[in-house]
VOGU-3710 file (C-alpha; in Angstrom, 3 decimals, decimal comma):
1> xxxxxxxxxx> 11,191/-11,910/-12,985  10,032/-10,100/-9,762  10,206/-12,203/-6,241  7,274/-12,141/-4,187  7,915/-9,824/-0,719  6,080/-12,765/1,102  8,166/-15,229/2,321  6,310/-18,123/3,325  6,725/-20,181/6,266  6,792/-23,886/5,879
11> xxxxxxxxxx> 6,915/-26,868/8,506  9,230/-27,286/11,081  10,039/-23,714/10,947  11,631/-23,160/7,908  10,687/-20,469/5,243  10,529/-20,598/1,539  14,178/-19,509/-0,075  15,991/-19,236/2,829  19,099/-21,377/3,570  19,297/-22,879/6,795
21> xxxxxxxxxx> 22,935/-22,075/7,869  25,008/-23,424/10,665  25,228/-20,731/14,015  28,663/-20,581/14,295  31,720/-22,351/12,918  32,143/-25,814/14,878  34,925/-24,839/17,711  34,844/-20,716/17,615  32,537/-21,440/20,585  30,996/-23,283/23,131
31> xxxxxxxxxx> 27,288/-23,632/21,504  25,119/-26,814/21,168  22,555/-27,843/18,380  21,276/-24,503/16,958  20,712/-23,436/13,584  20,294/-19,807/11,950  18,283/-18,430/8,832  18,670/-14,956/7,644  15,348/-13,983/6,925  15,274/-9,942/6,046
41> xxxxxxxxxx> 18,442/-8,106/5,403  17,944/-3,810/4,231  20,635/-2,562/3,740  18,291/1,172/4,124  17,243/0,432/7,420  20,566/-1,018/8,833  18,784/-3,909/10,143  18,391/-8,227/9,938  15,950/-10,471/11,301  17,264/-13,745/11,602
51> xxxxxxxxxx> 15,293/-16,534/13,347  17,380/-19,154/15,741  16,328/-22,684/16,588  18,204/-24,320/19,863  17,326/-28,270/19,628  16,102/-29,596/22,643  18,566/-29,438/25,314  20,574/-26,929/23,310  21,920/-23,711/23,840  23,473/-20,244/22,719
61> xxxxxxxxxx> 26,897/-19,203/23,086  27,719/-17,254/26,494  28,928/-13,787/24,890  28,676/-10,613/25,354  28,867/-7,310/22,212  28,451/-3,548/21,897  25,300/-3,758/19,905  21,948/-4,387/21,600  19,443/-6,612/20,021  15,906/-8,030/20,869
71> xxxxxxxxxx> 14,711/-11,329/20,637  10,720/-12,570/19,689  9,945/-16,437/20,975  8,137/-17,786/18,345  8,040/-21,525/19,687  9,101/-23,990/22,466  10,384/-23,017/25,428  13,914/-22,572/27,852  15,597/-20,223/30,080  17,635/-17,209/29,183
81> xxxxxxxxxx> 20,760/-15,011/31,205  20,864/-11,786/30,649  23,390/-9,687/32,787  22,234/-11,393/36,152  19,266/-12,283/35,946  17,910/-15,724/34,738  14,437/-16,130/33,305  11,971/-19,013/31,913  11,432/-17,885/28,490  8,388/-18,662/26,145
91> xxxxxxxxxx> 6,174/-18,121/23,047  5,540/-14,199/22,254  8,127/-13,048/25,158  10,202/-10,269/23,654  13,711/-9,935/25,711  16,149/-6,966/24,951  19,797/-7,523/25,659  21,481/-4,432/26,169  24,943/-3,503/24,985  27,849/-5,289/26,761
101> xxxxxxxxxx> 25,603/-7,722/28,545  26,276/-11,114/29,536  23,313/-13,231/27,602  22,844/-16,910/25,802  19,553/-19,161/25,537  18,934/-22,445/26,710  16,282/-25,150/25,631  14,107/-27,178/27,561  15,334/-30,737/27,525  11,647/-31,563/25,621
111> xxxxxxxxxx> 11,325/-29,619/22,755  13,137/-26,601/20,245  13,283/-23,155/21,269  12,558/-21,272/18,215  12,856/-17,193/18,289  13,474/-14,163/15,765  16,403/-11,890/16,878  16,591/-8,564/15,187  20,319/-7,002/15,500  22,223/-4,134/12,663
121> xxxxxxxxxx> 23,257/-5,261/9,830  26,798/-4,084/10,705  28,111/-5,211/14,233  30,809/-6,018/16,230  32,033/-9,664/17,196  30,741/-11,450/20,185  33,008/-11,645/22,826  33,190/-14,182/24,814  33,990/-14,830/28,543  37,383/-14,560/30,128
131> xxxxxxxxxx> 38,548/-17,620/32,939  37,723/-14,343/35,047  34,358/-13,621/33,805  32,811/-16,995/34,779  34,847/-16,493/37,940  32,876/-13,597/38,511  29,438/-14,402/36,763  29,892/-18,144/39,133  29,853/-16,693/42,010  25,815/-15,995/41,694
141> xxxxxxxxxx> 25,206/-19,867/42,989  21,777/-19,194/40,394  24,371/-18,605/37,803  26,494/-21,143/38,286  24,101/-24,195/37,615  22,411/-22,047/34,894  25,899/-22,265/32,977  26,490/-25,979/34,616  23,572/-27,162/32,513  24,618/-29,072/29,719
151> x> 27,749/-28,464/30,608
//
C-alpha cells in the first residue's frame, strides 16, 4: 500500500497521521503550553518542517544553537526576541534566527500562536542562558519585561 504525499490538515491545527508530541521533556527547560508535530522529515534534503503551537499566554524556551532556522506564522498572534530586538509577530510573517542568537516566542494572552519552523534534520542542542546571559540580555529594560512576562 502506497501513502498519499498529501497530508491533510484537519481542525484545530492538526494534520492527518501526524502525532502531536510534547516540545520538550517537562523540566529540561523553562517553556509553557506548547506542542510540536513533525510534519516532513528527508533525509535527501537534510531538512524538517515541524509546526509549533504556544497556547495562549504561552511561550518558547529562551535558547540559543549553531544552526539557523526560519519560522512561517500560520495563526494567532505574540511577540518574538531575537538577538535584541523584540517584535509583534503575526499570520504569514517569516522570521530567520541566525546562528547563536538569543530567540523564543511568546503568545498573546487571547489566543494560540501557531507557526511552521523549518531547521536540519541533524543539529546541535539548544543552549540555554547562563545566570550571566540574562544578566546581560536584562540590562535592555525592553528585554527585561519581555522575559518578565509570564514569568
Amino acid at each position: 500500500m502506497t501513502h498519499s504525499p498529501i497530508r491533510r490538515l484537519l481542525p484545530n491545527w492538526r494534520w492527518e497521521n501526524v502525532d502531536q508530541l510534547a516540545y520538550k521533556a517537562t523540566g529540561s527547560a523553562p517553556f509553557r503550553d506548547i506542542t510540536r508535530q513533525l510534519l516532513f522529515a528527508e533525509e535527501t534534503l537534510a531538512c524538517e518542517l515541524r509546526y509549533f503551537e504556544i497556547g495562549p499566554g504561552g511561550h518558547s524556551t529562551l535558547e540559543r544553537h549553531e544552526h539557523a532556522h526560519g519560522v512561517m506564522v500560520l495563526n494567532g498572534r505574540g511577540t518574538c526576541l531575537v538577538g535584541r530586538s523584540i517584535q509583534p509577530i503575526r499570520p504569514h510573517d517569516l522570521v530567520t534566527i541566525p546562528p547563536w542568537t538569543w530567540h523564543q516566542f511568546r503568545a498573546d494572552d487571547d489566543a494560540p500562536l501557531g507557526f511552521l519552523c523549518m531547521v536540519n534534520h541533524e543539529r546541535d542542542r539548544p543552549v540555554l542562558p547562563t545566570p550571566q546571559d540574562l544578566a546581560e540580555l536584562r540590562a535592555d529594560p525592553a528585554i527585561a519585561d519581555y522575559l518578565r512576562i509570564g514569568d
